[in-house]
N, C-alpha and C positions, 0 to 999 in steps of 0.2 A: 254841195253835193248831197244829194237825199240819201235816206238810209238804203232804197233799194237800188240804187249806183253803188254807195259803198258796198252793199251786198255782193253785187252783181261782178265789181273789181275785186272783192277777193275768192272769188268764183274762180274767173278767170286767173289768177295769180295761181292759187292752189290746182287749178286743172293742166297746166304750161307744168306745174313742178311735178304731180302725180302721172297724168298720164303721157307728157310728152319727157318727162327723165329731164326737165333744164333744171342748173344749178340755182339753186338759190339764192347765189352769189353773185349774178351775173347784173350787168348795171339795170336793165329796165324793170326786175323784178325787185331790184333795193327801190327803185324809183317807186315801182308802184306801192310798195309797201309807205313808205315816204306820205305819200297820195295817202294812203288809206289810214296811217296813225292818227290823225285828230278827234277819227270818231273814240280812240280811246278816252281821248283827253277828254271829251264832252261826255262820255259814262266819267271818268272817275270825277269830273267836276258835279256832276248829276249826282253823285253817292254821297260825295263829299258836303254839298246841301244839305243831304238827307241826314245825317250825321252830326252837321251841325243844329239840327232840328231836334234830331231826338235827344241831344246834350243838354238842349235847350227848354225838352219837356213839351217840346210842340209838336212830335209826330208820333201819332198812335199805330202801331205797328198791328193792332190785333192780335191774330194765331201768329202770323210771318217773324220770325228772330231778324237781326240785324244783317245775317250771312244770309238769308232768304232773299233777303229785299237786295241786297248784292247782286248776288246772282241773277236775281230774274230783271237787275235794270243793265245787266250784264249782257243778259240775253237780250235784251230791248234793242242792245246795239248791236249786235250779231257778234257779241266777242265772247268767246271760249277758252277761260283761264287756263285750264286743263291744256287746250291747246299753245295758247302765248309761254306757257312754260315748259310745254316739254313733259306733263305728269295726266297720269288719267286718275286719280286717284280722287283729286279736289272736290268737295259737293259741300252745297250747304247744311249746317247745323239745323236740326227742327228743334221743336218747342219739346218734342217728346224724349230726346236725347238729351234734354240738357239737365 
């Protein structure tokens, strides 16, 4: 499934639960959700590389901290930590804060 189907299905998941009030509970939106968790799995496998790289001394990060590069391959997959958790708080660490 491409990145913009998986977009596209939690499009549709999130619009059935906001604008039509169905539970989130109910079986075809566990199912789709089902459907749509491996794009998880391919970011955190994708950060998880990256990580092993810069342990390793092989990835030059630049300006970007380690919570930057998170985030934006985060966004790469159209997943919204803030949202998978339940918290609006979450943002990456910059270089100037730390």
């Amino acid at each position: 499934m491409s990145k913009e189907e998986i977009e596209h299905l939690q499009w549709i998941h999130d619009r059935i639960i906001s604008v039509y009030g169905e539970s989130e509970n109910v079986d075809f939106l566990i199912k789709m959700r089902e459907i749509i968790k491996p794009n998880m799995s391919a970011c955190m496998l994708s950060i998880l590389d990256s990580l092993k790289l810069y342990d390793n001394n092989s990835l030059e990060l630049g300006d970007e901290t380690l919570s930057e590069m998170m985030f934006r391959k985060m966004k790469g997959y159209n997943i919204d930590l803030n949202k998978e958790l339940g918290f609006t708080h979450l943002k990456p660490i910059t270089k100037n804060k730390l």
